[in-house]
C-alpha positions in Angstrom: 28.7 -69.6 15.7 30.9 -72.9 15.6 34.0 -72.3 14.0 34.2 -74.1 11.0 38.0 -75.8 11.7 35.3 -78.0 14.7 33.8 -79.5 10.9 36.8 -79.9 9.1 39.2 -81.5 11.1 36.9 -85.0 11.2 38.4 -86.7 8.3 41.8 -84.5 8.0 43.8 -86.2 6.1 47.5 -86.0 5.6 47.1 -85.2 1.9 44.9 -82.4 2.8 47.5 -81.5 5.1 50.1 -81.0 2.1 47.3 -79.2 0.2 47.0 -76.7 2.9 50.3 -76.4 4.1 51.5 -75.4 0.5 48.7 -73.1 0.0 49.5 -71.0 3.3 53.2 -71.1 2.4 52.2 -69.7 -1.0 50.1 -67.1 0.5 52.6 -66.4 3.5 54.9 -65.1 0.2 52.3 -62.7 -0.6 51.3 -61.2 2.6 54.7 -60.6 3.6 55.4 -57.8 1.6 52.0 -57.1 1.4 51.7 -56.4 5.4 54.8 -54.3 5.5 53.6 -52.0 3.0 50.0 -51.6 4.6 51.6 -51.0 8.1 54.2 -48.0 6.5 51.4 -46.7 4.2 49.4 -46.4 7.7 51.9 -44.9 9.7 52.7 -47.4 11.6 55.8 -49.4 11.7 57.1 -52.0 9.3 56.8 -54.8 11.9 53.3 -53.6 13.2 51.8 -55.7 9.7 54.0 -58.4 10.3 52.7 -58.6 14.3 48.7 -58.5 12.9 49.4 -60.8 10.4 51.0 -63.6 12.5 48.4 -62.6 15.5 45.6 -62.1 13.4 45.7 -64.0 10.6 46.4 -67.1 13.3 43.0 -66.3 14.9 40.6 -65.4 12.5 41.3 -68.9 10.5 41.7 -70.7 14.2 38.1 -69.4 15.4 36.6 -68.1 11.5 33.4 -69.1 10.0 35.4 -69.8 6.5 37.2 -72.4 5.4 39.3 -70.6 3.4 39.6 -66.9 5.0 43.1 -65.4 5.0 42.8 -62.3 7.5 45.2 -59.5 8.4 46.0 -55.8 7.6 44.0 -54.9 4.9 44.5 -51.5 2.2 41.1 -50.7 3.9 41.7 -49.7 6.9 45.1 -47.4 5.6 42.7 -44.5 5.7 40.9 -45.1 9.4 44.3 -45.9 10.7 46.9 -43.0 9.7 43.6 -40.8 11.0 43.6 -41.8 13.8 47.7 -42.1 14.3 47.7 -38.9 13.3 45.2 -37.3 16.0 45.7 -40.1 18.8 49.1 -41.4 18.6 49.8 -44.8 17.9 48.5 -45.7 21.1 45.2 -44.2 20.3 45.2 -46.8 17.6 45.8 -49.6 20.0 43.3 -48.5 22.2 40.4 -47.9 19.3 41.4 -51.5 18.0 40.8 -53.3 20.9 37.3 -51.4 21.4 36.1 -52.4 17.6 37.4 -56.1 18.8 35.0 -56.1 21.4 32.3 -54.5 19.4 32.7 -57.0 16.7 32.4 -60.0 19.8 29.1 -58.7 20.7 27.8 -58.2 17.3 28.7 -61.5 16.8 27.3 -63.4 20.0 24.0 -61.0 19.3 23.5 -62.3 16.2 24.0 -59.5 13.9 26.1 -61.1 10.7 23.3 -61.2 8.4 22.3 -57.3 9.5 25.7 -56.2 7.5 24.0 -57.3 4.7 21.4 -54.4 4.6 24.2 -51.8 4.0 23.7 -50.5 0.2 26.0 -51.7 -2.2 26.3 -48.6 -3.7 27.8 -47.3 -0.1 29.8 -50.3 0.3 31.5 -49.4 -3.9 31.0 -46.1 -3.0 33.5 -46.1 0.3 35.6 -48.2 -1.6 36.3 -46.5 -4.1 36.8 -43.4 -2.0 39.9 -45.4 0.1 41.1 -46.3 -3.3 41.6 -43.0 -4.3 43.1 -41.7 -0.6 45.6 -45.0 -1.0 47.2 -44.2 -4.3 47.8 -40.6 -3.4 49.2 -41.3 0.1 51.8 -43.8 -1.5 53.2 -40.8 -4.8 55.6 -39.3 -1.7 57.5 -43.0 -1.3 57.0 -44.2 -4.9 58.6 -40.4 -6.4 61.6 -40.9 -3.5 60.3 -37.7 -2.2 61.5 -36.2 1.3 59.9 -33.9 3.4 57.9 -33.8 6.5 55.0 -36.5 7.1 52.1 -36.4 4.6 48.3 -34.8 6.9 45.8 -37.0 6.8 43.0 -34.8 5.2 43.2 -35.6 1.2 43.5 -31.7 0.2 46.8 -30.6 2.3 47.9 -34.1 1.7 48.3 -32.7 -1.9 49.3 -29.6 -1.1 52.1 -31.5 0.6 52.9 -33.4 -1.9 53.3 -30.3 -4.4 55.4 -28.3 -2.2 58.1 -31.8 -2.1 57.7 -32.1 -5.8 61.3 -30.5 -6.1 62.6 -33.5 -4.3 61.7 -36.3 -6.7 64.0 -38.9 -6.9 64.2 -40.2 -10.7 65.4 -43.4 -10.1 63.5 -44.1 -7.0 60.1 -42.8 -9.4 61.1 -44.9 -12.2 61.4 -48.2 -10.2 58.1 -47.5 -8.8 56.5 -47.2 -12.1 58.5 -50.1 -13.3 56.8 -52.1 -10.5 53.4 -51.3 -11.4 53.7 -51.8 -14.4 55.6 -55.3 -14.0 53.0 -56.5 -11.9 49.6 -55.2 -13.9 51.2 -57.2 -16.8 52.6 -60.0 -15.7 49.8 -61.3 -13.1 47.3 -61.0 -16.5 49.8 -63.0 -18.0 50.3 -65.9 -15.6 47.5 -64.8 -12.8 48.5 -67.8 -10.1 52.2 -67.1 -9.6 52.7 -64.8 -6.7 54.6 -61.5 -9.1 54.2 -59.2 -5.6 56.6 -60.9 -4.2 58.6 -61.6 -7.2 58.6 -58.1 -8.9 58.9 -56.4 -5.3 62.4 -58.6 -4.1 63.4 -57.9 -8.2 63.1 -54.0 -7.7 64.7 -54.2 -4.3 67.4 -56.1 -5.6 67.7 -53.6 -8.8 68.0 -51.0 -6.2 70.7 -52.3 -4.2 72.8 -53.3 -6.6 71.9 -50.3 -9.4 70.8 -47.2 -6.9 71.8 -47.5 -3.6 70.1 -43.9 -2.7 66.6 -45.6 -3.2 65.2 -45.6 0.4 64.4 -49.3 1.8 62.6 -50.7 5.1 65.3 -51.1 7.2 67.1 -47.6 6.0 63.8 -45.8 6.8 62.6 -47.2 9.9 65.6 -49.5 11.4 65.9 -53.4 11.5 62.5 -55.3 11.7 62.0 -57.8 14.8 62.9 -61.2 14.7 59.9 -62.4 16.8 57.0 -61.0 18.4 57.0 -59.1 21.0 55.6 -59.4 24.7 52.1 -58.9 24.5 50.8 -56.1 27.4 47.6 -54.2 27.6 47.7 -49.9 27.0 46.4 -48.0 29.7 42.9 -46.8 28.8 41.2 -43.9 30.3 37.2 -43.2 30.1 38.0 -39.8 28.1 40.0 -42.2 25.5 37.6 -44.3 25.2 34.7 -41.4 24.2 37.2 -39.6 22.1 37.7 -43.1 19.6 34.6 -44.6 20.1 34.3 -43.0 16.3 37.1 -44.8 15.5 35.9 -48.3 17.3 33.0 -47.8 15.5 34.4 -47.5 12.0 37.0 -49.9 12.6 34.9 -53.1 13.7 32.2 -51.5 10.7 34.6 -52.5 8.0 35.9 -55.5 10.3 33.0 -57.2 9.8 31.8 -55.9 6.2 35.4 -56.9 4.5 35.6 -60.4 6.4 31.9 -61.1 4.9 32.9 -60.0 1.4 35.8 -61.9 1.4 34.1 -64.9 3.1 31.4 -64.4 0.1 33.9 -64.6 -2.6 35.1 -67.9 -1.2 32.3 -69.7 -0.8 31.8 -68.7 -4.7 35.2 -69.6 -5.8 34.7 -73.4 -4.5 31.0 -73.8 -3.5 31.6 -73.8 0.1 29.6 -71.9 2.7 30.8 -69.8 6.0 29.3 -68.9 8.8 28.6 -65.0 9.4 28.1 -65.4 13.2 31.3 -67.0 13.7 33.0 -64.6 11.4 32.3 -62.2 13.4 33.4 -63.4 16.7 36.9 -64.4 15.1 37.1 -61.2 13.6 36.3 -59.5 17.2 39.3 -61.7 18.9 41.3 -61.1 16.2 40.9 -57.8 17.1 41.4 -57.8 20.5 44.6 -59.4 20.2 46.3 -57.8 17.9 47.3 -54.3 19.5 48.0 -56.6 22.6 51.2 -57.6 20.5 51.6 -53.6 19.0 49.6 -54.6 16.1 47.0 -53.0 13.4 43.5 -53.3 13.4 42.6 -56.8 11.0 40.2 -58.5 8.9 39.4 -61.4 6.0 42.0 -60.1 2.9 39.8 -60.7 -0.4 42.9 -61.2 -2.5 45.0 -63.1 0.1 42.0 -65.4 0.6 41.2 -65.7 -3.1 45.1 -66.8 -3.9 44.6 -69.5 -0.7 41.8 -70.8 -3.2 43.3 -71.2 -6.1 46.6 -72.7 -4.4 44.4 -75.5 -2.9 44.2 -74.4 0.5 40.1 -75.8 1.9 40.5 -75.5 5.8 41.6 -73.5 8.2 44.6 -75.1 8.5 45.7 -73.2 5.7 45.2 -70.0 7.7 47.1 -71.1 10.0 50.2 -71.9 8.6 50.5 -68.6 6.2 50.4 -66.8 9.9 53.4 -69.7 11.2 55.1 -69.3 8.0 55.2 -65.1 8.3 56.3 -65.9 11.6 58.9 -68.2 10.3 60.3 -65.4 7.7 60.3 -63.0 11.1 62.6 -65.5 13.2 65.0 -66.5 10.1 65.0 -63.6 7.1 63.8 -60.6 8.7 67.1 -58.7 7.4 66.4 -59.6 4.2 63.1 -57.9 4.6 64.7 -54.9 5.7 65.8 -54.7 2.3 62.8 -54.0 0.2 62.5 -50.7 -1.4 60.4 -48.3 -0.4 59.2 -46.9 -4.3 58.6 -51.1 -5.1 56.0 -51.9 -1.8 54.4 -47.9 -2.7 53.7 -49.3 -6.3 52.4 -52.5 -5.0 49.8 -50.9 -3.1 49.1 -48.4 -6.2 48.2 -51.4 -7.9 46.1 -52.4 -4.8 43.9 -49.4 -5.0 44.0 -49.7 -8.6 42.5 -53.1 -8.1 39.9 -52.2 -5.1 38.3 -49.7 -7.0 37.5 -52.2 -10.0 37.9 -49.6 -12.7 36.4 -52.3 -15.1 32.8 -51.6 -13.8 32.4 -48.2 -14.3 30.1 -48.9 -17.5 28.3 -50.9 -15.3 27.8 -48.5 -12.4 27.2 -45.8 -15.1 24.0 -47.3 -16.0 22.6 -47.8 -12.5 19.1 -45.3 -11.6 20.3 -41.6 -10.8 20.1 -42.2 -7.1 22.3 -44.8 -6.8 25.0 -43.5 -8.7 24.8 -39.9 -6.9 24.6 -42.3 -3.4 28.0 -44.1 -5.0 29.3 -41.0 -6.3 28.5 -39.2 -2.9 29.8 -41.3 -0.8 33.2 -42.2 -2.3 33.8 -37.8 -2.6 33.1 -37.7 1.1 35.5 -40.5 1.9 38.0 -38.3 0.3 37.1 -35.6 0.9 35.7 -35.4 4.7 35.7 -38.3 6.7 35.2 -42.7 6.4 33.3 -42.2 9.5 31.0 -39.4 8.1 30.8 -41.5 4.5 29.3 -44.3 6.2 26.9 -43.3 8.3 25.5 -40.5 5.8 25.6 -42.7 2.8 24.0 -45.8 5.0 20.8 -43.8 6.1 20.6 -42.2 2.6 20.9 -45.7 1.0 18.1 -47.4 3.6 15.7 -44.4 2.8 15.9 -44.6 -0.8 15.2 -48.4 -0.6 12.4 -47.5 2.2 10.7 -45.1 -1.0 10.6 -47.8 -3.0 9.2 -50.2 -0.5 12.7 -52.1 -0.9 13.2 -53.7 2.1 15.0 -57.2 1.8 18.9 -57.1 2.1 20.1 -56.2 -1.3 23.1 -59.0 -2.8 26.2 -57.7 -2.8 28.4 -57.8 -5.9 31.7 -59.2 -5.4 34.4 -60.0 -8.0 33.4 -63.3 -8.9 29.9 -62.2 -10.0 27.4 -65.3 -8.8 24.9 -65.4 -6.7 25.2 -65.8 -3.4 24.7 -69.7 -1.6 22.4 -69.8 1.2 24.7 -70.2 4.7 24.9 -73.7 6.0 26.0 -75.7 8.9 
């Protein structure tokens, strides 16, 4: 449970120090963006990613079980998050965010960071997958420069939604969004460690403001961001709130703790380092717990965001730390400027976030898995569309453990992640 910035800071050097600092800067140019079009895609405001990513990000580094772990808003939670803005208000989503704080604190105290790993991969793609698919369509209204009324948050009238606005399409808003895309799928192949979000998002916006002035941007949509944070105060809670989300709690902290350990994972295989679940945990639970204190969204380890602090040389926390002081930074100094972004640019980044989530490259591999845990995959990604996360989790979890109870499977399976190595054993 000892977070690991207590074992590297003996021995911090000033050239790590430089290391680090340019690492978080780097990622800092990544998230910023990044968190803006998480927190719109969710219904939330702009500023609301920016809050969680200065809060968040700060703490789950500060207190993390990673070296390396970049946390904030996450495409993951989109889904949970404009369900439960959309039934509770946005300060039902506080409320349910605090809750899946302090359930991620206990499961962390109690021990339960290796438990995680006994959900079934197949689940885990399958959910995945699912929020991929729910992503991509809930960003075609901004990236098109279509106007109506707000999209529902059930996948089917969403559509039908989105058909009944098709007469509004804005051609030059849709063809800067595709542009985008298709810019950044090509380019990032091209030269994979320069940050082309950021570049080929401020390019569009430009474009747009010089080229197409009825494209829609940030501060046109939702007024002028914050230049700070904001005074931290707790939401009144009542005892039938807290019933009514406990749903929510629940799959919020779930995907809390499963991302973090993924991403952590990932890490530790991209530089043969080693976290610390336990501790994961708890930072992820305060992390939790102190983000809608500012207004902010629910948060967790970023896999990409984490992956990019790798490979731009970031190895402690430190690094963590300043990408949240450096997004604070852009908040006090330039947030006008990021007022500016287009709306059809940050909708076709996060296309190509979903596009990258669902890791289209392994269907031949997941084709060839045994019948039952391709239906299990298949299953549970068509009821993430299609019904609920909440639901797609828990069914496709006791499905997934009784299958591997038939076959007398009982050790925790090992989770695929991108980089495709096994798993180090965890060490102090």
């Amino acid at each position: 449970m000892k977070p690991k910035i207590l074992t590297t800071l003996p021995g911090y050097s000033w050239r790590q120090f430089g290391a680090d600092a340019l690492a978080g800067a780097t990622v800092a140019l990544v998230a910023l963006p990044l968190s803006i079009a998480i927190a719109i895609a969710s219904g939330a405001p702009p500023a609301a990613g920016l809050v969680t990513a200065v809060i968040a990000g700060f703490l789950i580094s500060a207190l993390g079980g990673s070296r390396v772990q970049i946390g904030g808003p996450t495409g993951a939670f989109i889904v949970v998050v404009y369900g439960v803005i959309h039934e509770h208000g946005y300060a039902g989503l506080l409320i349910a965010t605090l809750m899946a704080g302090i359930i991620l604190l206990i499961a962390g105290f109690a021990g339960a960071g290796r438990l995680i790993r006994h959900v079934p991969e197949p689940v885990i793609e399958g959910f995945t997958i699912g929020i991929a698919v729910v992503i991509a369509v809930s960003q075609l209204k901004d990236l098109a420069g279509m106007t109506g009324p707000s999209l529902p948050a059930d996948f089917i009238p969403k559509l039908q939604g989105l058909w009944a606005m098709r007469g509004s399409i804005d051609t030059n808003a849709l063809l800067l969004g595709i542009v985008s895309i298709a810019a950044i799928l090509s380019l990032r192949r091209l030269a994979p460690r320069i940050p082309w979000l950021v570049i080929v998002v401020t390019g569009a916006s430009l474009v747009a403001a010089l080229a197409s002035p009825s494209v829609d941007t940030v501060a046109a949509r939702y007024g002028a961001l914050p230049s700070g944070l904001p005074i931290p105060s707790l939401p009144s809670i009542s005892l039938d709130q807290i019933i009514a989300l406990l749903p929510s709690a629940l799959t919020i902290a779930f995907l809390a703790g499963i991302e973090s350990l993924l991403s952590a994972i990932v890490a530790d295989r991209m530089f043969g380092g080693a976290h610390r679940s336990n501790a994961e945990l708890i930072a992820q639970g305060a992390a939790n717990i102190a983000s809608p204190l500012f207004g902010g969204l629910p948060a967790t380890g970023a896999i990409a965001r984490t992956a990019t602090n790798v490979n731009a040389g970031g190895r402690t926390p430190v690094a963590g730390m300043v990408h949240a002081l450096a997004i604070l930074l852009a908040m006090v100094v330039a947030s006008g400027l990021a007022g500016k972004l287009a709306l059809p640019a940050l909708a076709g980044l996060l296309v190509v976030t979903a596009w990258t989530m669902s890791e289209p490259h392994r269907w031949p591999e997941r084709l060839r898995l045994p019948k039952p845990e391709l239906m299990l995959l298949i299953g549970t990604a068509l009821l993430t569309v299609l019904a609920d996360l909440t639901i797609a989790i828990g069914v496709g979890t006791i499905v997934g453990l009784l299958l591997r109870l038939s076959r007398g499977n009982l050790p925790a399976p090992s989770w695929h992640t991108p980089m495709g190595e096994d798993d180090p054993a965890e060490r102090s």
